[in-house]
N, C-alpha and C positions, 0 to 999 in steps of 0.2 A: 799632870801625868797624862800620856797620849792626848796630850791637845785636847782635851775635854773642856768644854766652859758651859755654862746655865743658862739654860733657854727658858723656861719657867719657874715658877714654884705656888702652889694653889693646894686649896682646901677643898674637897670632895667625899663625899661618904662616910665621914669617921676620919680621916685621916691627911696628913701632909704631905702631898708629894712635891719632892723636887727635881724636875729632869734637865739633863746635861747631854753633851752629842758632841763628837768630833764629825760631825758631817755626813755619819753613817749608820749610828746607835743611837738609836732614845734610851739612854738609861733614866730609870724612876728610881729613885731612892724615896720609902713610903714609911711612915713614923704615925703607929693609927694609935687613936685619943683614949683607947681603951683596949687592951689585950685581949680579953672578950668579946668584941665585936665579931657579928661571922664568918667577913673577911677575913679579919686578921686568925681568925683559928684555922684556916683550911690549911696552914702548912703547920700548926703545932705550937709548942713553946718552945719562946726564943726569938733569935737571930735568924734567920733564913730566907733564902729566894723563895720571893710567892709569887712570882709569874716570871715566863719569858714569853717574847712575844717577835712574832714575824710577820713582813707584810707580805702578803700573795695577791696576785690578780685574780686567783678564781679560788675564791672562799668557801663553794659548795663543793668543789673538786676535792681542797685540801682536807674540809672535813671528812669528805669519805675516804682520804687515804686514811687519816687517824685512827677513824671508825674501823679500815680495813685492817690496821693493825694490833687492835685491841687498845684504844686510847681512847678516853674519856673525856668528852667534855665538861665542864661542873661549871658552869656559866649561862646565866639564862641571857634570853636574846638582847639586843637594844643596846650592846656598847657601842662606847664611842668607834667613829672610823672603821666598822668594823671588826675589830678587837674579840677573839675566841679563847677567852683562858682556857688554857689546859693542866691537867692533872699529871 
């Protein structure tokens, strides 16, 4: 479906991700080893989107729009490539 195929799949943190891309989206599809784990409770129980993610050229900029708009970061520093989860 939309030309999607598998560019990885790896083991990280508690969990499995698998990502896929038509050329334009990394989608992660994330399967964590315990429903308890801290990640995996930031969005609740269940099924659910626990991140989306965009890339920006200027990372300190984007966060202060976020910041300017009352948006939270919940992510401490040090992801990969840059990567700012948001809430």
């Amino acid at each position: 479906m939309f030309e999607f195929h598998q560019v990885r799949t790896g083991r990280s943190r508690g969990h499995i991700s698998r990502h896929l891309t038509e050329g334009y989206i990394d989608l992660a599809l994330l399967v964590y080893d315990n429903e308890n784990d801290e990640q995996a409770k930031l969005v609740g129980e269940g099924p659910a989107t626990h991140h989306f993610g965009v890339e920006v050229d200027n990372r300190q900029g984007f966060i202060e729009k976020i910041e300017a708009n009352d948006g939270v970061l919940r992510s401490k520093a040090g992801f990969e490539h840059g990567q700012v989860p948001l809430a």
